[in-house]
C-alpha positions as CSV (number, residue, x, y, z in Angstrom):
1,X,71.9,118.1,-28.3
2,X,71.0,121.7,-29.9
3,X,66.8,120.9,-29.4
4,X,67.9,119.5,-25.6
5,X,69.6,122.7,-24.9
6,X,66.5,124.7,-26.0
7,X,64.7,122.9,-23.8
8,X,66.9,123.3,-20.8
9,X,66.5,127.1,-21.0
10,X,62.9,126.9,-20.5
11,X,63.7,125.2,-17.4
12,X,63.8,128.4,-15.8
13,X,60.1,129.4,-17.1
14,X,59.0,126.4,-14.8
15,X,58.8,125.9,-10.8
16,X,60.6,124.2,-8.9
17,X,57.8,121.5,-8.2
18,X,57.2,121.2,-12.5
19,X,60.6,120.6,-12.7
20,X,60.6,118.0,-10.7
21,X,57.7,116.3,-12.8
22,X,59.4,116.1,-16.0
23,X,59.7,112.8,-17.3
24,X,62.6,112.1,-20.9
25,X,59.9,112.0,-24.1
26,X,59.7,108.6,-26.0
27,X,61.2,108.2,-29.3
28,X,61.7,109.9,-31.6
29,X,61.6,112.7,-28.9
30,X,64.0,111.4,-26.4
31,X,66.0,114.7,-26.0
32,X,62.9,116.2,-24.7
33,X,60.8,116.5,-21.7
34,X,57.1,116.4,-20.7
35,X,55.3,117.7,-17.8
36,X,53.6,115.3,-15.6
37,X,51.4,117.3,-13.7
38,X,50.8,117.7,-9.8
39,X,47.6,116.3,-8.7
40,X,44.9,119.1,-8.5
41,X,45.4,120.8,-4.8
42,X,42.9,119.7,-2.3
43,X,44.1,122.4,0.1
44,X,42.5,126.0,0.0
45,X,44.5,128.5,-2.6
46,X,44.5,131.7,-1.2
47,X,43.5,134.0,-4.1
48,X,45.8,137.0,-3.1
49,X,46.1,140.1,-5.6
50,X,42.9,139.0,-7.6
51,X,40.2,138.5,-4.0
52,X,38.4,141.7,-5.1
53,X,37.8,139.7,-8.7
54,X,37.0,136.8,-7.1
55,X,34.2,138.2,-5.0
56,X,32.6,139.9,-7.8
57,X,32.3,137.3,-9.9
58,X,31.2,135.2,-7.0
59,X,28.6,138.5,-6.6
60,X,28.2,137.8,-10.2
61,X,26.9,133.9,-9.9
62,X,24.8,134.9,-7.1
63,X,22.7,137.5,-9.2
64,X,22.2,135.0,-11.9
65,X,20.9,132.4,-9.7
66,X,18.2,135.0,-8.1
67,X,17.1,135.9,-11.0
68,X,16.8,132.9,-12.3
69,X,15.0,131.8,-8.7
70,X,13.1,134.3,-9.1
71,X,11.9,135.3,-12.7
72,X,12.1,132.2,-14.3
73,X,13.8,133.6,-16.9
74,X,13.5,132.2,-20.2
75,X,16.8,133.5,-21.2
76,X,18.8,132.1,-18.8
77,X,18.3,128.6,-20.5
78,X,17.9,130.0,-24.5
79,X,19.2,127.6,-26.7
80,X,21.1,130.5,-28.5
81,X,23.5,130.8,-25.6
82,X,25.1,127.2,-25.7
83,X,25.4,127.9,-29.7
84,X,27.2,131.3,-29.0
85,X,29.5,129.2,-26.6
86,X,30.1,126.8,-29.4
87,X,30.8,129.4,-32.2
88,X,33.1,131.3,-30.2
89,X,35.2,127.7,-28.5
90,X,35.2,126.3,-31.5
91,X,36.8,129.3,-33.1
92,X,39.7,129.8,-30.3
93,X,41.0,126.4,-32.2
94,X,40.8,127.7,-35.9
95,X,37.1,126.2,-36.6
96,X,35.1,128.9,-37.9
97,X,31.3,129.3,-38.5
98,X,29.4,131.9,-37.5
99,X,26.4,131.8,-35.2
100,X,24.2,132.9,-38.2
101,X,25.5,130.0,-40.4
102,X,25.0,127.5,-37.7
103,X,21.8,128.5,-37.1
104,X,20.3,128.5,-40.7
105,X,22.0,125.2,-40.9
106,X,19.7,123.8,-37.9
107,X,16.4,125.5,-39.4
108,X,17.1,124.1,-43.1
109,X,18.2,121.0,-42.2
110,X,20.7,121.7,-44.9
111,X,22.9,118.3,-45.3
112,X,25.2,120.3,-47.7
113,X,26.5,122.6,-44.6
114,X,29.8,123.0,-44.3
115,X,32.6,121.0,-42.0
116,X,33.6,123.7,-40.3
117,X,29.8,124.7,-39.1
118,X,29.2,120.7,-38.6
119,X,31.8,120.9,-35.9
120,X,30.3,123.9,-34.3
121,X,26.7,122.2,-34.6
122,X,28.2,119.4,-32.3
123,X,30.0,121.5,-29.8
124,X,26.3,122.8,-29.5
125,X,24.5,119.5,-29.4
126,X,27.2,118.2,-27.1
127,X,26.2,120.8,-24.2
128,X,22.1,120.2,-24.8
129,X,23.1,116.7,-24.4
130,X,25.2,116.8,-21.7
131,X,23.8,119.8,-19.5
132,X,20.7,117.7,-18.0
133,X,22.5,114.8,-16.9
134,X,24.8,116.7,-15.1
135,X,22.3,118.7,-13.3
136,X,20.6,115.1,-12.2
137,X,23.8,113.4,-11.3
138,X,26.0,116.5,-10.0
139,X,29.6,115.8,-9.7
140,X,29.3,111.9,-10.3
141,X,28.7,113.4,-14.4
142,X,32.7,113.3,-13.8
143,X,33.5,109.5,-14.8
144,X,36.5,108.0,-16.3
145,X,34.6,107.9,-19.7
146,X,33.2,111.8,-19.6
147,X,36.1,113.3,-21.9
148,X,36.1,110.2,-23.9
149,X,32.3,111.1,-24.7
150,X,32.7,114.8,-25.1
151,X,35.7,113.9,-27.5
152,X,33.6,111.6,-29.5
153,X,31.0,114.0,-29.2
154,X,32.6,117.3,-30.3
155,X,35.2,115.9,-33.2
156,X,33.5,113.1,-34.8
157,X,32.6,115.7,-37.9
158,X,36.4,116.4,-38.8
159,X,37.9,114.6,-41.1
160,X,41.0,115.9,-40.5
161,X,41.4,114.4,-37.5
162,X,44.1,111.4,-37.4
163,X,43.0,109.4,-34.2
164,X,39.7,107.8,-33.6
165,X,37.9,110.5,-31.6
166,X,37.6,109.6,-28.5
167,X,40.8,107.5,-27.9
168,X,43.4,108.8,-25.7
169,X,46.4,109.7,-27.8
170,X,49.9,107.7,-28.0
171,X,51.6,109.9,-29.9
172,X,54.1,112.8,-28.3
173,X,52.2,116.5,-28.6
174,X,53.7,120.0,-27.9
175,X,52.1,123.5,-27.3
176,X,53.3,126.4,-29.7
177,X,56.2,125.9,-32.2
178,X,56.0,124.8,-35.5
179,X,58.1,121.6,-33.9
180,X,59.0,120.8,-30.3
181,X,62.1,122.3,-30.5
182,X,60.2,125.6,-30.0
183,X,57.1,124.6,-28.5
184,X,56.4,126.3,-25.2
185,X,55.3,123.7,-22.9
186,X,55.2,120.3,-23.6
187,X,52.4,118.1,-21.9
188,X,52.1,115.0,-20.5
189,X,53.9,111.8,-21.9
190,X,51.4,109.6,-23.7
191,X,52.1,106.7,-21.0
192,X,50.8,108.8,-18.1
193,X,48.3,110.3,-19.9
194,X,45.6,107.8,-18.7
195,X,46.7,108.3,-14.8
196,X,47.0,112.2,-15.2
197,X,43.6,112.1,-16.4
198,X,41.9,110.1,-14.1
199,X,43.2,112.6,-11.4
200,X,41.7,115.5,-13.3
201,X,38.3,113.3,-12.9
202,X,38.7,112.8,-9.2
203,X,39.3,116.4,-8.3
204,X,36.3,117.5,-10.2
205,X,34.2,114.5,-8.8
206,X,35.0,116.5,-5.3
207,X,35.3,113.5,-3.1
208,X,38.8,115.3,-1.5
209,X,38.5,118.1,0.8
210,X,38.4,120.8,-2.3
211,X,34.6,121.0,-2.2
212,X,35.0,122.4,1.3
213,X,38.3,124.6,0.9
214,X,38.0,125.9,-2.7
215,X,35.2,128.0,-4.1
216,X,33.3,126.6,-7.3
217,X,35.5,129.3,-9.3
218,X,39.2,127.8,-7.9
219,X,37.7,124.4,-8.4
220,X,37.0,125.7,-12.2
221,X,40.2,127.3,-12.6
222,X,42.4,124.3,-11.2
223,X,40.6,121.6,-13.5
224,X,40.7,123.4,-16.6
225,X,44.5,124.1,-16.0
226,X,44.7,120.2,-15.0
227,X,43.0,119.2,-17.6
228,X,44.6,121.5,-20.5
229,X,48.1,120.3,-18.9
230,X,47.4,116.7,-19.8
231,X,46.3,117.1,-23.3
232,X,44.8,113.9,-23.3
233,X,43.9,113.6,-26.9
234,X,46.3,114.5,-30.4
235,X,43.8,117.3,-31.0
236,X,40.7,118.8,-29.4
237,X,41.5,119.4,-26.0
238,X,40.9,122.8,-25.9
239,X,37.1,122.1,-26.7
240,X,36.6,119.2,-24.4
241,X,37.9,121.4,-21.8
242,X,35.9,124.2,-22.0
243,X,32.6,121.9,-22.5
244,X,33.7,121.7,-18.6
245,X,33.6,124.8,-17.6
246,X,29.9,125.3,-17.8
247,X,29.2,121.2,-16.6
248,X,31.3,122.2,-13.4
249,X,28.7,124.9,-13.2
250,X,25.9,122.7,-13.9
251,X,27.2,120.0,-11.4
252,X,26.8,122.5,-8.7
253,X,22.9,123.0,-9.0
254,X,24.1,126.8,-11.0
255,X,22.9,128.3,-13.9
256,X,25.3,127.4,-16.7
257,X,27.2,130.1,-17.9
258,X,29.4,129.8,-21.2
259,X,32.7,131.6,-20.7
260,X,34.0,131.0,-24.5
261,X,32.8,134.2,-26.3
262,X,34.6,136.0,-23.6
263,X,37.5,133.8,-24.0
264,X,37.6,134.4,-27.3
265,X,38.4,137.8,-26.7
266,X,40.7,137.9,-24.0
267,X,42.5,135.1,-25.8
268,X,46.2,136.5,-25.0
269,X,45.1,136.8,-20.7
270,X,43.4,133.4,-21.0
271,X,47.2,131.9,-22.3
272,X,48.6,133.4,-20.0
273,X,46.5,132.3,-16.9
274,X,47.2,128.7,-18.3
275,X,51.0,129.1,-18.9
276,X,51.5,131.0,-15.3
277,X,49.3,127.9,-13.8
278,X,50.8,124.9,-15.7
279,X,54.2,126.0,-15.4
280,X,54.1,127.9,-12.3
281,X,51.9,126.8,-10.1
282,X,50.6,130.4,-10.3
283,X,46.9,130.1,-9.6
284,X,45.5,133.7,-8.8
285,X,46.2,134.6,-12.2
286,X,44.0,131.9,-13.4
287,X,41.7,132.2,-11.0
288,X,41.6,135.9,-11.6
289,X,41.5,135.6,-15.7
290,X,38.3,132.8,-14.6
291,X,36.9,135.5,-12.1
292,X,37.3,138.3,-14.5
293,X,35.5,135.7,-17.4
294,X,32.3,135.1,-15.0
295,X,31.7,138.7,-14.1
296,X,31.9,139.6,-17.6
297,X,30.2,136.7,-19.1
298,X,27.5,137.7,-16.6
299,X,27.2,141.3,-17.5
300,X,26.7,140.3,-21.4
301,X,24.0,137.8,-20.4
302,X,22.0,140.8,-18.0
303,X,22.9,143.2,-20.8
304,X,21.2,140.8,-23.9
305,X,18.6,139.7,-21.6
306,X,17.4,143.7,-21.2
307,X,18.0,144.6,-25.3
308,X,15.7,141.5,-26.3
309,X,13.1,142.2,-23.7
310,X,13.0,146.1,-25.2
311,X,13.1,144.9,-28.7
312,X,10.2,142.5,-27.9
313,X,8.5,145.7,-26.7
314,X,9.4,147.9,-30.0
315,X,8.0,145.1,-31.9
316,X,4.6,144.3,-30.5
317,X,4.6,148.3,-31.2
318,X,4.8,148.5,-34.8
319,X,1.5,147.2,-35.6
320,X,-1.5,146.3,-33.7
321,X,-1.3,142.3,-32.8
322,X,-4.7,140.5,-32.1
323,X,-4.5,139.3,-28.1
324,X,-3.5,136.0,-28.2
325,X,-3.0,135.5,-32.2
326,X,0.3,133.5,-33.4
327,X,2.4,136.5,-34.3
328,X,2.0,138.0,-30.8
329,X,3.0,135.0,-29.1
330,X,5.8,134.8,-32.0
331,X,7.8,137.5,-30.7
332,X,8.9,136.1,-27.4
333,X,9.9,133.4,-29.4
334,X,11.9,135.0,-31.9
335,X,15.2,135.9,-29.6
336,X,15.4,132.2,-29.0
337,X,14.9,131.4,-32.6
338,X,16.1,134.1,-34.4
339,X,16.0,132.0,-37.8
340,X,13.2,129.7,-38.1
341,X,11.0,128.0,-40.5
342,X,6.9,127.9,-40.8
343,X,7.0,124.3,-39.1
344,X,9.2,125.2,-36.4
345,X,7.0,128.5,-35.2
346,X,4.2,125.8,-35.6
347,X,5.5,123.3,-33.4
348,X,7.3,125.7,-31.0
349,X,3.4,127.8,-30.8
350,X,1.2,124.2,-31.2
351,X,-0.6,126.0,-33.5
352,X,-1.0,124.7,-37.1
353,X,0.9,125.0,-40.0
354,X,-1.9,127.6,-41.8
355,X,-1.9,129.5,-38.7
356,X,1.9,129.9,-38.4
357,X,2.2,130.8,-42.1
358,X,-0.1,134.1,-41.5
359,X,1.4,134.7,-38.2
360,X,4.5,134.7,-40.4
361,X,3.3,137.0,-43.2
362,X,2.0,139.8,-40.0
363,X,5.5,139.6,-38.8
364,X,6.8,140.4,-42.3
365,X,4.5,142.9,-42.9
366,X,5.9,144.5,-39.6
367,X,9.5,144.8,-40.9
368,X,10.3,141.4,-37.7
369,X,11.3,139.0,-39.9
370,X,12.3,138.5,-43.6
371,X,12.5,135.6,-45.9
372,X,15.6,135.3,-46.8
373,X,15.7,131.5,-49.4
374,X,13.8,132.6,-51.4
375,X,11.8,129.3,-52.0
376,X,8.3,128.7,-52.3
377,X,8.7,125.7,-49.5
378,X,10.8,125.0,-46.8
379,X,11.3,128.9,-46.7
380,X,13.6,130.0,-43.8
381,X,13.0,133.8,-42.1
382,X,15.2,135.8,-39.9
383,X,14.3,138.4,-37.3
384,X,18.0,139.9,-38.2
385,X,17.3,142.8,-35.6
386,X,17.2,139.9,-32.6
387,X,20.5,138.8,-34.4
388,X,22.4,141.3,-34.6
389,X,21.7,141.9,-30.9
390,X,22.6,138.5,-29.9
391,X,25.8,138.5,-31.8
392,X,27.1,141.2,-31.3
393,X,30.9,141.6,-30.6
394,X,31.5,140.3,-26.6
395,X,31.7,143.8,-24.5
396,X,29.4,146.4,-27.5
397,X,27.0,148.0,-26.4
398,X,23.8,146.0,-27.9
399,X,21.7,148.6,-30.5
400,X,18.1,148.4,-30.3
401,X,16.2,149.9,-33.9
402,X,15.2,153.5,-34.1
403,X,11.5,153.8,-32.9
């Protein structure tokens, strides 16, 4: 009666309309409740306190698509960013690599990496994957199967995990709390976890009237909290969901952006958004924490974009590059592939192995890169100055090398 009682307190944290969606836990958990969640609104949300947010990140989407309309941008579609997003999602949930390690680990090959960077090397490989197909189909990429896929996709390399990835889970789960008596909000009920779900799917397949009364942001905001309140697998959930973010993005004909690194350090405002959503029905404050997330993923992106292209500049200063040689063309490489091997500046230039090795030994010679194995083969270099702009903590100031 004690853990029922606890719960019955929260009570007053939730809305009227939650409370009326709780449904009695299965056994053992019968003195508890889960959430069954209201469908995702169809109806406009009006975006009150946080409309001034919401248009600048709206600003903000539009000044990525321009540019990448009308520059062509390499960077807007650098293979570094999805890896960034997957470092940084990855380690909201307690799996921590770092973008360094994952990289070296893709260069080398190196079958010896360890479980923690695995997992962040298929959060990465997940969004490659998954990114093109949901440019091509737009919002039919949002089937019945998707978050089994992502699932299977993003935890298959942890063996810690006690369901078969993929599978929805039939177990009871609870948010915060060492046990449910003190967890915080407790999600769906395992039986409804497979209708809850399918409505998250629906709304973001946009066949309701949401496409035309919500913008893209709302949209994002409502299916993340949707999703996140159904917790549709034991473990997980939090990565699946964010892979969304950017697919909703993609979907849309838009220029992915990945939201986690920012997440990451807004973590406590990103909580609350979901909390004051889930249990509230509160969605400015989500939508705000979304809005807030775009405009300064945005500025970060604009902000690395401009340090790499004036690095690139310092570089091709330090010593006098033969027009047209390998190492020249190197260094617009190098901020997509920071660490790389001899064979992958080969294949990335279509130049041969012999000619990428000297290109290599001119960029050395220039202080770009260093060697950092120490082997005699398979030898793996960094240009650590690209690097250390790239990761740089989310909002610093990116430092370019003295001249």
């Amino acid at each position: 009666m004690a853990s029922y009682e606890r719960f019955l307190v929260k009570r007053d944290d939730l809305s009227h309309a939650v409370r009326e969606r709780l449904k009695r836990l299965p056994a053992p958990y019968e003195a508890h409740y889960g959430v069954v969640p209201l469908p995702p609104p169809e109806d406009a949300i009006a975006v009150g306190p946080v409309q001034q947010r919401h248009s600048a990140a709206m600003a903000a989407l539009g000044k990525v698509e321009m540019l990448a309309t009308d520059l062509s941008d390499p960077y807007l579609i650098s293979r570094i960013l999805p890896r960034r997003e997957a470092v940084s999602s990855s380690a909201i949930e307690g799996t921590n690599s770092t973008l360094d390690e994952l990289l070296s680990v893709e260069e080398a090959e190196d079958s010896c990496a360890g479980e923690d960077t695995v997992q962040v090397r298929d959060y990465a490989l997940t969004l490659e994957k998954l990114l093109p197909r949901a440019r091509e189909k737009g919002r039919a990429v949002f089937t019945a199967d998707l978050p089994g896929e992502l699932h299977r996709s993003v935890m298959a390399g942890d063996p810690d995990y006690r369901d078969v990835p993929g599978a929805l889970r039939q177990v009871v789960v609870w948010i915060g709390g060492r046990d449910i008596a003190y967890s915080t909000y407790n999600p769906t009920p395992p039986d409804d976890v497979p209708f809850c779900l399918a409505e998250s799917m629906a709304y973001m397949q946009g066949e309701g009237m949401q496409v035309m009364q919500q913008s893209l942001i709302t949209r994002m905001a409502v299916a993340h909290t949707h999703f996140e309140a159904v917790h549709p697998f034991r473990d997980g959930n939090g990565r699946v969901g964010r892979l969304l973010l950017p697919l909703m993005m993609a979907a849309e004909g838009n220029v992915p952006l990945y939201l986690s690194p920012y997440i990451e350090a807004h973590k406590d405002a990103y909580y609350d958004g979901l909390k004051a959503a889930q249990q509230r029905l509160d969605w400015p404050k989500m939508i705000g924490f979304l809005s807030d997330a775009i405009t300064g993923t945005a500025d970060e992106l604009f902000a690395t974009r401009g340090a790499l292209a004036a690095l690139v500049d310092l570089w091709s200063a330090r010593r006098r590059f033969r027009k047209g040689s390998g190492a020249l063309r190197a260094l617009s490489v190098l901020p997509h592939y920071p660490v790389i091997t001899i064979g992958r500046l080969a294949a990335l230039l279509d130049i041969t192995f012999p000619a990428a090795r000297q290109a290599m030994v001119q960029l050395m010679e220039a202080g770009i890169v260093t060697e950092r194995t120490g082997y005699s083969r398979n030898r793996v270099f960094v240009a650590s100055e690209a690097l250390s702009v790239i990761n740089r903590p989310f909002g610093a100031q990116p430092v370019l090398p003295e001249t």
